[in-house]
N, C-alpha and C positions, 0 to 999 in steps of 0.2 A: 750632467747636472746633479746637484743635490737630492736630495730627500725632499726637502722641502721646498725648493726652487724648482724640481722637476717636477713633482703635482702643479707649483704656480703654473708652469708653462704649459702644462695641460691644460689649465682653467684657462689663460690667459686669451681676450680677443682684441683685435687690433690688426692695422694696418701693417702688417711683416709677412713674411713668405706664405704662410697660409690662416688662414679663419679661425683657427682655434688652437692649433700647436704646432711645435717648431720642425719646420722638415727635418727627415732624419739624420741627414749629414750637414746639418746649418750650424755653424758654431754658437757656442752659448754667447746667449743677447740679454737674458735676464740680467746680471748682477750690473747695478748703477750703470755707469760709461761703459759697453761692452767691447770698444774697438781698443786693438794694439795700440794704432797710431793716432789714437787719442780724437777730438771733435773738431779736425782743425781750425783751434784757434776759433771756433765758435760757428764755422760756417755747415758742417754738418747738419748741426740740429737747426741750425737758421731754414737750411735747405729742408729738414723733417716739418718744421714747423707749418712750412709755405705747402707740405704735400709730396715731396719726394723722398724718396727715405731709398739709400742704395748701401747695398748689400756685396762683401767682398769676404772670402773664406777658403782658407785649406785644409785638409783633414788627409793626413798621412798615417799609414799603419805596417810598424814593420811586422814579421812572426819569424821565430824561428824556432822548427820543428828540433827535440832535444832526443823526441822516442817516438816510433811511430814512420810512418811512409817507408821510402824503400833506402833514403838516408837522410844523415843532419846534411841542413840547409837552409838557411834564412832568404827570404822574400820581402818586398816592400810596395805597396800599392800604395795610390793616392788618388784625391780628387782638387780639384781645383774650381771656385764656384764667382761666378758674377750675376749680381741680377739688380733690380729695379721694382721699389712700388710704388705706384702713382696713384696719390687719394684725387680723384677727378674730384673731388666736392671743393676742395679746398683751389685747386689745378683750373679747373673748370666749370666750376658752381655744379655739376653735375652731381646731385645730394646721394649719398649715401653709394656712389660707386668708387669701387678699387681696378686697377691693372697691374697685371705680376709679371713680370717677362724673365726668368732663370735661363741663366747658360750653364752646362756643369763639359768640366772636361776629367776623364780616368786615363791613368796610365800605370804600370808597374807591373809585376809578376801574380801569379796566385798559390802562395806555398801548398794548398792544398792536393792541386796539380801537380805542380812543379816535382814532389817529390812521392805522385803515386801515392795519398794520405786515405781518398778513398772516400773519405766524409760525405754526410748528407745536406749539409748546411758547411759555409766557407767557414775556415776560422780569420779569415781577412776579411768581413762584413764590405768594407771598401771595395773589393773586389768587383765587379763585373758587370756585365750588359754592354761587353765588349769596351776594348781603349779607344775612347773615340771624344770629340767634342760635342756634346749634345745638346739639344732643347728641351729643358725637363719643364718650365713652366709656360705657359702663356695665353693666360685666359682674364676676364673682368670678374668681379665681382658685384652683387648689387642688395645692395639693401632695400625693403621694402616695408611698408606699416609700419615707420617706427621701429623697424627691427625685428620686429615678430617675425618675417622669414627674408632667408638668406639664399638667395639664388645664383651659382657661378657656374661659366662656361666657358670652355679653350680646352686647350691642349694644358690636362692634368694628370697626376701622379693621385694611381688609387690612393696610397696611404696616406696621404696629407689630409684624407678626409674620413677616411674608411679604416675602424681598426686602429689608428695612429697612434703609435708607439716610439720614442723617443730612442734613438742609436746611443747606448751608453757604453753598449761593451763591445768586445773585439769579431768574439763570437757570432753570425749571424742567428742562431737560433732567436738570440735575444735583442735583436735590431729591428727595429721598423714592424711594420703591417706582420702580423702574423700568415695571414691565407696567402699575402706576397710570397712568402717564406717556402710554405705548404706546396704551393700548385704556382712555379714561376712560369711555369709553360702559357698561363693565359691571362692570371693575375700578376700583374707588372708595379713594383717597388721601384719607389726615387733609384735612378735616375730616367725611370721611361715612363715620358707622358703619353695619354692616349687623348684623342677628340673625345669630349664629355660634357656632361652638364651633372651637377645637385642642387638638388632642392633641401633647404633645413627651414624646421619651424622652430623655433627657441620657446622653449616653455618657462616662463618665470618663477624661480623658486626650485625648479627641478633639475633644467638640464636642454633636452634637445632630441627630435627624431628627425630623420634624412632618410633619404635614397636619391638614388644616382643611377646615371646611364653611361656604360662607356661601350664605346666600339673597339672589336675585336679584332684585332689582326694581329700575326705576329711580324710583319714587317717592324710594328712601334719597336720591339727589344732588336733589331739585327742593324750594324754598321753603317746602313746605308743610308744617304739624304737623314742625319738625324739630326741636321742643324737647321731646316727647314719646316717649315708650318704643312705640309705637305696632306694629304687625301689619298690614303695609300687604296689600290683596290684591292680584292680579298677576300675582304672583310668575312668572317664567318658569323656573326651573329653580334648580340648585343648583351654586356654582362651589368645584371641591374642586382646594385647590392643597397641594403637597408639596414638602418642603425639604430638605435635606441641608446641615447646618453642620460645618464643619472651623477650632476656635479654639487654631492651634497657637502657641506662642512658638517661632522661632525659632533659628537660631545667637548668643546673645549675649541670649537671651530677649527678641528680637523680638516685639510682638504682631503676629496677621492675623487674619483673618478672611475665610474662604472659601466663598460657599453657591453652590447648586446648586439650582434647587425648576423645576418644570411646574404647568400648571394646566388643567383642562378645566371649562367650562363644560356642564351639559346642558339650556341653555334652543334649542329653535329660531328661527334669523336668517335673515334673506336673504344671500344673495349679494350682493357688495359689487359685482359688476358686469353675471353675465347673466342671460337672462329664462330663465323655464322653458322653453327650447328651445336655452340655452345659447349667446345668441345676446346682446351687448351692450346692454340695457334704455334705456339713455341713447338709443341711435337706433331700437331697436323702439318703445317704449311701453310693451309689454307687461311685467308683473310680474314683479319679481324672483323667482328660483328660491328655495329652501324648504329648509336644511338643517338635520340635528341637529347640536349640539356646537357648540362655538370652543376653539382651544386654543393652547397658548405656552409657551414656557420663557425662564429666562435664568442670568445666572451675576453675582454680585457677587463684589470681590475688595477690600479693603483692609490693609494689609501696612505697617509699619513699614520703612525700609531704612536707617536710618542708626542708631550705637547711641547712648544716650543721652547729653549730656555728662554729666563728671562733678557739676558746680558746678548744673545745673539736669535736673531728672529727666521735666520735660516736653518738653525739647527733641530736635528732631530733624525727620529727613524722612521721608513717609509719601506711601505712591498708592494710589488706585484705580483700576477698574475694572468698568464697568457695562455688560452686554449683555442687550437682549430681544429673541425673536423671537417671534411670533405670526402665525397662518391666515391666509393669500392669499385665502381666502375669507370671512371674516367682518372684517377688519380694513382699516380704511381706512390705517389705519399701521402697519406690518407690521415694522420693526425699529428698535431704536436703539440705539445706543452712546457711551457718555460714560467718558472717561477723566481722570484728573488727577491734581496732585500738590498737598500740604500740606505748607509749612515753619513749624513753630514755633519760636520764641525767634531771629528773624534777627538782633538786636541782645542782646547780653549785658544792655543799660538794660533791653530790652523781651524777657524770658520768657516773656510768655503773652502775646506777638503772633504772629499769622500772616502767610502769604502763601501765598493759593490759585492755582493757573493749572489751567483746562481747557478740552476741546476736546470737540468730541460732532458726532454726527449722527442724524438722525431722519429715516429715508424712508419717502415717501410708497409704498404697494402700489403695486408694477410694474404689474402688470392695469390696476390706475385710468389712468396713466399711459398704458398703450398704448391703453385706450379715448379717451384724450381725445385722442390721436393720429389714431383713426381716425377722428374725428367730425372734426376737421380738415381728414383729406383726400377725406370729403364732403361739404363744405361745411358741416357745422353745426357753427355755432361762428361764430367762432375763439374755442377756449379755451386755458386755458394750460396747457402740458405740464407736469406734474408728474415731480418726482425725488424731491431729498435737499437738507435743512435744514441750516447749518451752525455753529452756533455757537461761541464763546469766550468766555471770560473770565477776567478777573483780578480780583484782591480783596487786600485787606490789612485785617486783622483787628486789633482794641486795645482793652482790656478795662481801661478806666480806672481803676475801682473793682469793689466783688464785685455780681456780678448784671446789670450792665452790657454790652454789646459795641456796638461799631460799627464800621460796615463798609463803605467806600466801594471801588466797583466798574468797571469799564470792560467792556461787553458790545460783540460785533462779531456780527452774524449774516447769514452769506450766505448767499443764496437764501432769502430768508423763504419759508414753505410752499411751499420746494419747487421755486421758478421762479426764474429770471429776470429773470421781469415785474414782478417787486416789487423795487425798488431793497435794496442791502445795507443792514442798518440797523446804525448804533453808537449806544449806550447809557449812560450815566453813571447810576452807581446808587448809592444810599446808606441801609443798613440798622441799624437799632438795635431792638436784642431785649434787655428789662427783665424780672431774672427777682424779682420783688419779695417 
């Protein structure tokens, strides 16, 4: 999305895949007529009008590694997406309730893998939670008071509600849910839904605060029964995360978008480094230590700064801003940060092109780090000291016809996971996302 299109779609509410903005891998739906194959002949929107509104998308992403891993090698992942919204008000007189049902299916390679890259974050965002056909959406929504709060339940994807950040680049640092990003181990990004509920109050003039409950398991991320509504057991606990939205315009009616949310989990974990004597487990043996809780915050920020031209009302310049931090003791990767900026319409011929650039960092727990230090200087090992990931990229955006985008890329990332020892790697990337 644009600059200015992609703050809209922040702000935006309505009846589409989620309450407030656009799943991370949903193709662009903002501009006018969004589909390829057009409204056929009128019966689309006939069918939106009456309360059904369905949904059909693919998002392909090749890469290919130019420096970096153990050789050149190109890879290709993709997703494949079906779903369904039913405004029961319209459907059913049933006032102010929605149902979402998404199917997503992944298939293709992971260059990062594939060639030993070593990275902390994919540079195939598309990539993973296994190739399989899944059930990422399928819960009601319901409106209450007029609107004042916003209560949904089923089987959801943290991010659509939590954190939610828009997939524009190839990179994962910069895709989706940030704490998704951070801590995949228990926080799960599209495409894996968990049993859930939130709660939103909408505040008028301001914006919006939520919390949420979701159940813990790691069955939801693994291959198995993921096309079914299923009740996995397990379970370890319950991760209740809380948000604070601030959706102001501006001087010049700027849009931004400003959240704020924490999350704790109450399943018990080990210690990411010492034994029950609080003593390094890598060179004792003995078992990790035993604690309650994991927990994290962070802060998204997106912000329009430049005001619209007059001749085109999507153009302009826009940035972000993405921070998470999470437990020293339960996280193997304990912060990150990605910042960037979006220009839309860089050519007066070309209005609804972009041009993205960003920069990010992802580091490894300091503790891991000084453990693999100490193991070094006695003599076990030699491993590689762990830091800070660092990625880039650029991108230019072109949206030929409606429903269409593509999107060729250049990735740089130094210090894949964190070391040294892994050469930098540069990337050449090319993405096209069909919203049909």
């Amino acid at each position: 999305m644009g600059s200015a299109a992609l703050v809209a779609g922040l702000l935006v509410s309505g009846n589409v895949v989620q309450a407030t903005e656009p799943s991370p891998q949903e193709p662009d739906r903002i501009r006018g007529v969004p589909w390829l194959l057009g409204d056929w002949n009128g019966r689309r929107v006939w069918l939106q009008d009456r309360g059904l509104d369905l949904q059909l998308g693919y998002t392909g992403e090749f890469a290919f590694d130019a420096t970096g891993g153990v050789r050149q090698q190109a890879a290709y992942a993709d997703q494949y997406l079906a779903g369904a919204t039913f405004d029961l008000e319209r459907l059913a007189g049933l006032k102010g309730m929605t149902f979402q049902v998404t199917v997503t299916a992944r298939t293709g390679r992971n260059l990062s893998d594939d060639v030993t890259m070593g990275t902390l974050q994919q540079v195939q965002e598309i990539y993973g939670r296994g190739q399989t056909l899944r059930l990422t959406q399928l819960w009601v929504n319901q409106r209450l008071f007029d609107g004042r709060f916003d209560w949904k339940v089923g089987r959801m994807t943290f991010d659509e509600d939590f954190a939610s950040f828009p997939c524009e680049f190839e990179n994962l640092t910069f895709c989706g849910a940030a704490p998704g990003n951070l801590v995949p181990g228990y926080i799960y990004n599209w495409p894996v839904s968990q049993w859930a509920t939130r709660l939103r109050y909408n505040i008028d003039g301001f914006g919006y605060v939520q919390a949420g409950a979701y159940d813990v398991n790691p069955q939801y991320a693994s291959a198995n029964d993921t096309l079914l509504p299923v009740f996995f057991n397990g379970s370890t606990g319950v991760l209740i995360p809380i948000e604070l939205a601030w959706l102001p315009r501006l001087a010049g009616g700027l849009p931004g978008s400003y959240k704020i949310g924490a999350w704790y989990d109450t399943s018990a974990v080990n210690d990411v480094v010492s034994d029950i004597n609080g003593n390094p487990y890598v060179l004792t043996g003995l078992r990790p230590r035993r604690q309650q809780g994991r927990a994290g915050g962070y802060l998204s920020i997106v912000q329009q700064l430049t005001p619209l031209a007059a001749w085109e009302t999507r153009r302009g310049l826009s940035v972000f801003l993405n921070a998470v931090v999470a437990s020293d003791r339960s996280s193997t990767t304990d912060n990150q940060v990605a910042a960037g900026l979006v220009y839309t319409g860089p050519f007066r011929s070309r209005p609804d092109d972009d041009v993205g650039f960003a920069v990010g960092m992802t580091r490894v727990n300091s503790r891991i780090g000084a453990s693999q230090a100490l193991a070094n200087s006695l003599g076990v090992g030699p491993v590689a000291v762990q830091g800070a990931e660092f990625p880039f990229e650029l991108h230019y955006t072109l949206r030929p016809v409606n429903g269409v985008v593509l999107r060729p890329s250049i990735q740089y990332v130094i210090n894949p996971g964190g070391t040294g020892a892994n050469p930098n790697a540069l990337v050449f990337g090319f993405t096209t996302s069909i919203n049909f």
